[in-house]
N, C-alpha and C positions, 0 to 999 in steps of 0.2 A: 196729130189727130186728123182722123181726114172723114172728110162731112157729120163731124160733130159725134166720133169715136175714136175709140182709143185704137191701137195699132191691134192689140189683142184682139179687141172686138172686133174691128175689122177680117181679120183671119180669123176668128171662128165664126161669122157670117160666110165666106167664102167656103169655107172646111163644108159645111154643110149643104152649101148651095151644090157643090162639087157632089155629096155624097146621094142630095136627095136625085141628082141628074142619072148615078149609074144604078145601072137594076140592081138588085142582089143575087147574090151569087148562089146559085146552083149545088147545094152541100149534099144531094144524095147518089152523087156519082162520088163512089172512095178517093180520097187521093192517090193520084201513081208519079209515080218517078219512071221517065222513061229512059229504059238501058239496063235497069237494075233488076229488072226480072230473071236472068238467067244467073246463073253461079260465077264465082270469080274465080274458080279452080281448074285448071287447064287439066286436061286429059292426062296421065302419065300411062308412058309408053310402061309393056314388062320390060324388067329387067335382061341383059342379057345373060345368055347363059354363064359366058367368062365370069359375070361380078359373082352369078349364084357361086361360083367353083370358088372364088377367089374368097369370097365371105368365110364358105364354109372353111378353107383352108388358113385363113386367118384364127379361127375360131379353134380348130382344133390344134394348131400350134399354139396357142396361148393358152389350153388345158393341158397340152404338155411339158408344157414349164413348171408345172405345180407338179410337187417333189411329195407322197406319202408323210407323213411327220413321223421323224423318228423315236423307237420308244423310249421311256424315260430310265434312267439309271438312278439310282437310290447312290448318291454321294457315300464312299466308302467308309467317311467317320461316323456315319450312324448306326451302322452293322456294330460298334464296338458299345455295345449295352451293358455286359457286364460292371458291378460294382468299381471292381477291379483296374479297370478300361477307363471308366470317368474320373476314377481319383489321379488316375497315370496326368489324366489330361491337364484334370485342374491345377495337379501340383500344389496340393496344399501342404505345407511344411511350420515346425513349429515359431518358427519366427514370424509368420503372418498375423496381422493385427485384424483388427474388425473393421477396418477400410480396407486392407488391403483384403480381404476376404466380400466384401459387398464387392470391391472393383472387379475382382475373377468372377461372383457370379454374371456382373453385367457382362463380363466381356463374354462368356459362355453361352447367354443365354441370345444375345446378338449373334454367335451363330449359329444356334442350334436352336430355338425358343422355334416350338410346331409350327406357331402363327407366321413365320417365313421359312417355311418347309413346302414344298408339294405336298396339297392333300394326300397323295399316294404314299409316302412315307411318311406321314403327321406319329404313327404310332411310334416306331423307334425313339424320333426325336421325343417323344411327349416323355418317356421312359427313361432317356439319357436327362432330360433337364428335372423330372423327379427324383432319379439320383442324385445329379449334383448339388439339386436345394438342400437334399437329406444328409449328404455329408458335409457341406460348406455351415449349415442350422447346426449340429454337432460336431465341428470343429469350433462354430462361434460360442455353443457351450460349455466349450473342452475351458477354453479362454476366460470364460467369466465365472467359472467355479473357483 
């Protein structure tokens, strides 16, 4: 304690004695930062002409790498529609049971079911796998009669 205060007291007697001594400051002139008034971005020179040539030459060999897309061919087993054509395929013969007949439709329609066809040829396919439900469903009729 010094002359009958506390250290506290002490410094904020001082703090104020300190503040009531400086004037006050001057707040109707804006703040500025000096240096920071102009831009941080350096001038850029044009290009020269070599980079324009070389750009574009860049540019137009890496459009001629891209190749047309070739057009689509319709897989030859779906051209064979016919009733005919789908039974050859399935190979349904009288010894087949009613498993062994679910197993030939799955494995038929794994490759032919439209829904892994190209849209472009969904009809075929859609045709081939209505055949082959129609005669696999009456061959599994033939069986349970």
């Amino acid at each position: 304690m010094l002359f009958g205060q506390s250290i506290f007291q002490s410094v904020l007697e001082r703090l104020k004695a300190e503040n009531e001594a400086t004037p006050e400051a001057d707040f109707s002139v804006p703040h500025q930062i000096r240096g920071l008034n102009s831009s941080f971005v350096a001038a850029s020179l044009a290009p020269a002409a070599a980079d324009a040539t070389r750009t574009q030459q860049a540019y137009q060999d890496h459009m001629a790498e891209e190749k047309p897309p070739e057009p689509k061919r319709m897989p030859p087993h779906l051209a064979k529609i016919r009733p005919e054509e789908v039974a050859l395929e399935l190979d349904i013969n009288p010894a087949d049971t009613v498993a062994t007949l679910a197993e030939k439709r799955r494995a038929f329609a794994k490759a032919n079911h439209p829904d892994g066809i190209d849209p472009l040829f969904r009809d075929p396919a859609t045709i081939r796998m209505t055949t082959a439900n129609l005669l696999i469903d009456a061959a599994i009729r033939r069986l349970q009669a």
